[in-house]
Structures are given as structure tokens and as C-alpha cells.
N, C-alpha and C positions, 0 to 999 in steps of 0.2 A: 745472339740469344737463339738457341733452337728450341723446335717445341717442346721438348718437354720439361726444359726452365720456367719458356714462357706459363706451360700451365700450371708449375710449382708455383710461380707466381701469384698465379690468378688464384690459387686454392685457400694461401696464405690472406690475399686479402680480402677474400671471402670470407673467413673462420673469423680476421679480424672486426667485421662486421656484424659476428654473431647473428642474432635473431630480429636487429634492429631494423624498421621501414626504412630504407633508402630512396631517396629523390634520386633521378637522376640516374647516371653511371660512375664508375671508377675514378674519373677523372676527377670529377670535384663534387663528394657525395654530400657537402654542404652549400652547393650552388642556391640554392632557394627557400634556406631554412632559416631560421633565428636569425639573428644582425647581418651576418656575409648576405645574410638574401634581399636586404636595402642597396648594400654596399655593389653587389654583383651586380642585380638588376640595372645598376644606373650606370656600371660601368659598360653594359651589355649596348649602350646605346650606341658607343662609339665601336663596339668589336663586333657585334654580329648585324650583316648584310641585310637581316630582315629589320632592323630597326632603319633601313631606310626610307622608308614611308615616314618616320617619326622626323625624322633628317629636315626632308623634304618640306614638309608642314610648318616645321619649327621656324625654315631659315624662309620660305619663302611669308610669315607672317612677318619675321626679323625685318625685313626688308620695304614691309607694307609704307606707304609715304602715309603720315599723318600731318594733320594743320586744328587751329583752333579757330572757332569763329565767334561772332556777337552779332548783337542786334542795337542799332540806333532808337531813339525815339519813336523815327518815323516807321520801323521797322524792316529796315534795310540789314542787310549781309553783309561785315564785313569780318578779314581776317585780322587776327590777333598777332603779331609778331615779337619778338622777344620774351613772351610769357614766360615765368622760372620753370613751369613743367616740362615745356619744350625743350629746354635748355638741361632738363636734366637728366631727361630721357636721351639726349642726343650725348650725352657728357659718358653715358651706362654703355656705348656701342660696342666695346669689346669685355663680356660677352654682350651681345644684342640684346635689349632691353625686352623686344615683345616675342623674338626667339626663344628664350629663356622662360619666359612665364608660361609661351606653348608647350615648349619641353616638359617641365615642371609638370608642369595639368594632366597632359598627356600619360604620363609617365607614372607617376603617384597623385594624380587627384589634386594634390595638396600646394598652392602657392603660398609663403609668406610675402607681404611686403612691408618690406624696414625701410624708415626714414629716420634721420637726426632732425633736432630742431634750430632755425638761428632764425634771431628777428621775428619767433612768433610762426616760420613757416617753414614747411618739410625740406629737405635739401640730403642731399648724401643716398639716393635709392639703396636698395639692395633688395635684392631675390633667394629667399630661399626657400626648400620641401623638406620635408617629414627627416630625410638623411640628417640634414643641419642639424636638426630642433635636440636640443640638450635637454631642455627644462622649460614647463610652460604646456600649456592649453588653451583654446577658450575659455572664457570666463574667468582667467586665473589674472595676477595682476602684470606680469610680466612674461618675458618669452627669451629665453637663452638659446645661442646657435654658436654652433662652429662655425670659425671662420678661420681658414686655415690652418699655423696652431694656436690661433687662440680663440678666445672664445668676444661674444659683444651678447652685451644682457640691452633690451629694449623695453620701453613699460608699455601696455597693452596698448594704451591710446595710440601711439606710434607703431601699430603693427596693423596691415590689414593683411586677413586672411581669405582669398580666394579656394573655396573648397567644392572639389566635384562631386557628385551624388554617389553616396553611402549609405545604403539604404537600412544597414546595420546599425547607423547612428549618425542619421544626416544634420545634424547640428551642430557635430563635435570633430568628425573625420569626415576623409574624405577618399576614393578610392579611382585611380586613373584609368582611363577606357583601356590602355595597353595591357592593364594585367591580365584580359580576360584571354590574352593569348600567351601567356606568358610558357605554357605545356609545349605549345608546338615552334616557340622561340629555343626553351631548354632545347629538345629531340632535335631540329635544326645546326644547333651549335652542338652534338654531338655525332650527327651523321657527317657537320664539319671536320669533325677532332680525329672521327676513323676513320675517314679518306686519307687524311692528314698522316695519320702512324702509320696508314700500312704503306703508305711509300718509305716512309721511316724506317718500318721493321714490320711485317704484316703477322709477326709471330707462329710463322706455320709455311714447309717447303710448297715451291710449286710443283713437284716430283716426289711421288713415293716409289720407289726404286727395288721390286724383291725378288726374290727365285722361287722358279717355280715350285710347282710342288716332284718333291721327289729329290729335288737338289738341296743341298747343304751346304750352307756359309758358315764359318767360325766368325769368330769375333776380330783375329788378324785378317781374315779374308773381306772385312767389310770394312775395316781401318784399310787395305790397302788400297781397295777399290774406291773410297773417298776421296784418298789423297791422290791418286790416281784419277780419280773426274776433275779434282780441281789443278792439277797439273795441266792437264789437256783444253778445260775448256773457261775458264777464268780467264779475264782481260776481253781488253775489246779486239785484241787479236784472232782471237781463239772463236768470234762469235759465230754460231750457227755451224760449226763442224760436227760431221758427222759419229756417231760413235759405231765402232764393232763391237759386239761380245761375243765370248765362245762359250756363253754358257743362255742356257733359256732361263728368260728372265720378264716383270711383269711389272708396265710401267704406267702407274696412274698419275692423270695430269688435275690438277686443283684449280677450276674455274676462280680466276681473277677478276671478271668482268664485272663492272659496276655498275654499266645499263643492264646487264640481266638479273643482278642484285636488284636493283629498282633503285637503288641510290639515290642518280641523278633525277631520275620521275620524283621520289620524295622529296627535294629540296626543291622543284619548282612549285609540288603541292603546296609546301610551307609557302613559297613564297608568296603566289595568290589567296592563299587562305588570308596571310596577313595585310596584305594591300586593301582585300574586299573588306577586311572587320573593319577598317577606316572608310570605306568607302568612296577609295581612291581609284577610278580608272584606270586598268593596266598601261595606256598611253604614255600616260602621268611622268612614270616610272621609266620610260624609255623601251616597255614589253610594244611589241607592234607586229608580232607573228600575223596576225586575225586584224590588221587594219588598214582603214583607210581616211582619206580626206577628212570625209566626213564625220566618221568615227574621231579623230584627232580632233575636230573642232567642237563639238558634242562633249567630249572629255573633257576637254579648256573648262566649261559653262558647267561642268558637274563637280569637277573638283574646286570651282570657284566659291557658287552658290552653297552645294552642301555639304561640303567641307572647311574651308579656310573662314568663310562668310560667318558663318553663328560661333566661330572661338573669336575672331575680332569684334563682332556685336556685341559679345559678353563684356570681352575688356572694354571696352568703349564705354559699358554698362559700369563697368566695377570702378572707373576712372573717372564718370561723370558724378557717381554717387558718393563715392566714398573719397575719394582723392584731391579731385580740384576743388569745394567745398572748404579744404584745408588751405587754401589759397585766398590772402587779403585781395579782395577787388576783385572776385572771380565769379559772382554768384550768378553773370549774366554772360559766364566763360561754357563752350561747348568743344569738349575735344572729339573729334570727327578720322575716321580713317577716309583716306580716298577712292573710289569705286573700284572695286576690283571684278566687277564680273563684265567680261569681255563682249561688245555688240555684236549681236548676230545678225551681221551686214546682208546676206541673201535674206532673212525675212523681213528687215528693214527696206529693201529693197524692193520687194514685193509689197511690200505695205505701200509705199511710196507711189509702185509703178499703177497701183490699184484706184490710187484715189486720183491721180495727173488723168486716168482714163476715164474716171467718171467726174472728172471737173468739179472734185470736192474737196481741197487740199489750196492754200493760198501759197504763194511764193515764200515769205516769211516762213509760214507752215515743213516747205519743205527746206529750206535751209539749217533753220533749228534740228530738226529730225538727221540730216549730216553734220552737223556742228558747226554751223557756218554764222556767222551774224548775222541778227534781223536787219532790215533794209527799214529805216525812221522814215522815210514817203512814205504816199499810200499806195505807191506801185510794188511797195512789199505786201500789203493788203490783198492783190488782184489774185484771181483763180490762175494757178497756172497752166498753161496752154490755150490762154483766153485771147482772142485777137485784138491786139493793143497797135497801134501804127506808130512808129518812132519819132510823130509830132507828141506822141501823149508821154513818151518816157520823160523824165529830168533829163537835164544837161548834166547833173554829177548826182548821184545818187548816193546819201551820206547812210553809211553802215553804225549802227547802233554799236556802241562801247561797251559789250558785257563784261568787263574784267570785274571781278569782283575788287572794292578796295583793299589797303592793307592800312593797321592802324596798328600803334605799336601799345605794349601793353604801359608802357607808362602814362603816353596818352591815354588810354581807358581809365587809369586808374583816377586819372587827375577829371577828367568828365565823374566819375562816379563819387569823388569828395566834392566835387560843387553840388550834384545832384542830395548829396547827405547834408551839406549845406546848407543850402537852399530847403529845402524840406525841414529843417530845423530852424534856421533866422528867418525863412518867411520871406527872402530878399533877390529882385532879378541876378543870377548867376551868369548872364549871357559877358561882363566884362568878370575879369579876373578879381577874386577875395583873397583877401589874406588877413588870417586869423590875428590880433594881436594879442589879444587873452583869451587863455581858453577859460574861465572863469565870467569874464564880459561875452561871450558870443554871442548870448542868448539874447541879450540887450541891443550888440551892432554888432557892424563888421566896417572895414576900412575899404575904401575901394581905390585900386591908383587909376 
């Protein structure tokens, strides 16, 4: 294509455009408008570079280790094992169960969460946003979603909706923190798209080629002299040979350069612009121009706390309230993610060396403080650095068990029908009941 195809081109789909607003560029003038701009957007997550922060966020929640816990009588800690939620969030891992609801959020604001019912309890997850939703609203009685080609209708009560602040209608919609960049995502994936063509075809020589003034070309003398450049110097043969002319002639050369375009500088703006609206540390990301040690460990403890920390606190939020509640035997069930913000070992360390020097800190004291088990004597009790003689230590000094226990959920469940038991017949629960009519309950129970 020479230039001035290519600008017949450009003129044409110009005029086709008429007098209409256009988003965007040539390439795809409905990238962000009506439906294509749900559809686009969410495909954008996997094709343009700058949605790697969203990447990043999503998989590293995907990944977060969770557990369930209870409480005994006496008020003790223990873990829940085999609970259905566990089991079905673990069941959802491709795609990732808490991946996908970061995505979602991030992305459009909007999480649905669909469950089937058997036996009375939720089972069969599913995740879906705003893209899905066919038919349905809050407050409506049901909610239709695509699901590949077909569709699945769910009744409200089976649907919880996770919605991000819409300040347009925060009741009803919901609106994802990624849109607020969504201008400098577009211009991004199009300073991508013209890097891209002008290797392809940059639509315009890199030589303007004329005679001077006072000299005269025909229109054979300029057909000979092309086919004549490209005899001579076409191939990789031919490259960098010199040319003669025997006629004066004027030869402009067409700056290609992309750092003096500013190109390359705007696509690293975009790309800090978009890391900082998450308030992701460049580290984060793998950027380390401007870093060091301690910058990188600073960065760990900022993208942990105030980032990843308040989207897992939420779910934690939306799962303790709305979800496990849907579970027989659960009401004393807590789903917990496990600590993700990293110890900051040098000021623990200083903490530590602070109090060993003013003799304020006990041995136990400092064991807990590195993760170490209490010491059950009372020479875990002692100051440490205190002058103890080695008549006063034990002969074996027994390390306290902190493991928390693990109790399984059917075991819970069966503690929590003696406890409804009991509380109803009136009757010690400490050996096993079994109900023989439930009609007579209230009268006895049978004990073996």
C-alpha cells in the first residue's frame, strides 16, 4: 500500500463515520460503547499488559490458604475439617474460586453467587458478573445467566450478590474500581495496535525522493528511476549500497523513531498510572529501576495490608454472613483466611533486643514473639538474661503443644444435635441418645 492508497483509505473511513462521537480509534470504534463494551472490557483482561495488576491480585487471592474454625464449651479453638463449604470451594479450583470473585469485583463491581439445592443445603458454586446476567435484578424473584450456550434461571434466595460501591445507585448496581481507568487502558492498547502496524505497513515512505528545482522529471523518468531503486537496492544483498545520481536531487528522510515519538515513555506512564490507582507497589510487579532491599520488603507489607487484606476481609465478610448460615450445623462455623501480611523480622528484632537489655521480656515472652513453643516450667516464666545456675534449670524441659486441634464436621454436627437435644428433653447428653420417636421425644429418650 503506498501513501496515497493508504490516505484514500483513511478519508473513506472517515466520511464513513460521518459526524458521529467516536471512542477510541479506527481499529475498533466500538471498543467501549453499548454491549461490545462489557464484552471487550472483560476480554481486555487477558490481552492488554496493563491489566496485570488485576492478574496479579486476582491469582494471588486465588491462592490464599483458608480453614474453618469453632469453639467448644469451654471456649477453646478448634479446626473444622471436611465442612461442605470447604469441600466446595476446593471442588470450583479451575477457575479459582476466590480468583474469580477478585476478578469479577475488580473488574465490574458486580459478583453473583449461584448455588443448587440437595438435602436442604447449597452445593454446585458458581460465579458470575453483570456480562452473564440475562434477566433479573435485586429485588426481582429470580436471576437468569449465561452459561456457555445455555442459559441456568436461579430463584433469588439462591443467589447472593456481592456489589461494589455505585454511588449512582448503591442498592441496585454496582461499579468496579478498574473502570476508573478504563481511558488510559483504551490509549494503551492503542499506542499498542500502532507500534504493531507500522512494522506491518507504517503507511508512509521513509524517503521522499525529488529534483531540484529547475530540473524536470516526466512521469516515465520516475517510473524508471523506481524500478531502477528497487533493482539496485531491494534484498538483503543490496543492503546499505551506495547510490550515484547524475542529476541534482532532494532527499528527505521521515523520522521513525519511537523514543523521540515519546511512544515508549507513554506506555510506561500508562503502566504506573495503572499499578498506582490499585495501589500496588511498583516492586510488586517486577518494576525495580528505583529499588532496593528495603524498598522490596516495605512493598511485601503494603501490597499485603492495603491491598489484598480488605478484598479477603470482605469475602470472609460476605461468606460468614450470608453463606455459611446456609449450612445445617454451622451456626457456631467461622471461615477464616490465613495471615497474609509478612513479619517484619528487623523490627521484631529490635523489639526483642530492647526488652533482653532492660530485663523486661520472659523467656516464653520471647519464644512466642519467633514462633517458637512456650516452655510449661516456670523457667519459661524467668527474665531472660537473668542469672539462673544449671542446678535451677529441669532436667527436660517439656514444650507446651500449641497445635490447634482438628475436629471433623460431622463430629460437630453430632456435638450440636446432642446439645439441641438436650436442651429440649432436659436429659444428661454426656453418653450417646438415640431418638426412637420423634413424636415421644419430649416424654424420653433411650440411652444404650
Amino acid at each position: 500500500m503506498n501513501f496515497t492508497d493508504a490516505w484514500l483509505e483513511m478519508k473513506s473511513l472517515f466520511r464513513q463515520q460521518g459526524n458521529k462521537s467516536v471512542t477510541g480509534t479506527l481499529v475498533d470504534n466500538n471498543l467501549f460503547s453499548g454491549q461490545a463494551k462489557t464484552k471487550s472490557w472483560l476480554e481486555l483482561y487477558h490481552e492488554n499488559p496493563r491489566m496485570a495488576v488485576i492478574h496479579k491480585i486476582s491469582e494471588d487471592n486465588g491462592a490464599t490458604k483458608f480453614h474453618l474454625t469453632s469453639k467448644n464449651n469451654r471456649g477453646s479453638t478448634f479446626y473444622v475439617a471436611g465442612h461442605p463449604l470447604e469441600k466446595l470451594i476446593r471442588e470450583h479450583s479451575v477457575p479459582q474460586f476466590f480468583a474469580l470473585w477478585t476478578a469479577y469485583r475488580l473488574m465490574q463491581g458486580v459478583v453473583y453467587i449461584a448455588f443448587d439445592l440437595e438435602n436442604s443445603g447449597p452445593t454446585n458454586f458458581k460465579i458470575f458478573t453483570q456480562y452473564h446476567l440475562l434477566k433479573g435484578a435485586i429485588g426481582e424473584d429470580s436471576f437468569e445467566f449465561r452459561f456457555g450456550s445455555d442459559t441456568i434461571t436461579y430463584p433469588s434466595s439462591q443467589v447472593v450478590v456481592d456489589l461494589d460501591l455505585d454511588l449512582t445507585s448503591p442498592y441496585f448496581k454496582g461499579r468496579g474500581k478498574a473502570e476508573a481507568i478504563k481511558d488510559e487502558v483504551e490509549t494503551d492498547e492503542f499506542v499498542q495496535k500502532y507500534i504493531k502496524y507500522f512494522y506491518l505497513n507504517s503507511a508512509r515512505p521513509d524517503l521522499f525522493i525529488t529534483a531540484e528545482k529547475g530540473e524536470e522529471m516526466t512521469e516515465t523518468d520516475i517510473a524508471r528511476l523506481e524500478s531502477e531503486w528497487y533493482r539496485k537496492f531491494q534484498g538483503i544483498n543490496n543492503a546499505h549500497k551506495p547510490v550515484f545520481l547524475n542529476w541534482a536531487a532532494n532527499v528527505v528522510s521521515v523520522d521513525t523513531n519511537h523514543k523521540d515519538m515519546e511512544l515508549l515513555d507513554t506506555r510506561k506512564f500508562y503502566r504506573d498510572t495503572t499499578i498506582q490507582h490499585f495501589g500496588v507497589p511498583p516492586e510488586i510487579m517486577g518494576i525495580i529501576e528505583n529499588s532496593n532491599r528495603a524498598t522490596v520488603i516495605a512493598a511485601e507489607h503494603i501490597y499485603a495490608k492495603q491491598v489484598r487484606l480488605p478484598l479477603l476481609e470482605h469475602i470472609e465478610s460476605i461468606i460468614n454472613t450470608k453463606i455459611l448460615p446456609l449450612f445445617r450445623d454451622s451456626q457456631n462455623v467461622r471461615f477464616e483466611f490465613e495471615n497474609i501480611i509478612p513479619d517484619d523480622i528487623e523490627l521484631k528484632m529490635k523489639i526483642l533486643d530492647s526488652g533482653i537489655t532492660s530485663k523486661a521480656i520472659t523467656i516464653n515472652e520471647w519464644r512466642t514473639a519467633l514462633g517458637f513453643p512456650r516452655i510449661e516450667d516456670d523457667y519459661g516464666d524467668s527474665i531472660v538474661g537473668s542469672k539462673l545456675s544449671l542446678d535451677d534449670l529441669p532436667l527436660k524441659v517439656r514444650v507446651e503443644d500449641t497445635t490447634i486441634a482438628t475436629r471433623t464436621f460431622k463430629e460437630l454436627s453430632m456435638e450440636e444435635f446432642k446439645d439441641r437435644a438436650q436442651s429440649k428433653l432436659g436429659i444428661d447428653t454426656n453418653s450417646e441418645i438415640v431418638i426412637v420417636d420423634e413424636k415421644k421425644e419430649e416424654k424420653h429418650g433411650k440411652r444404650k
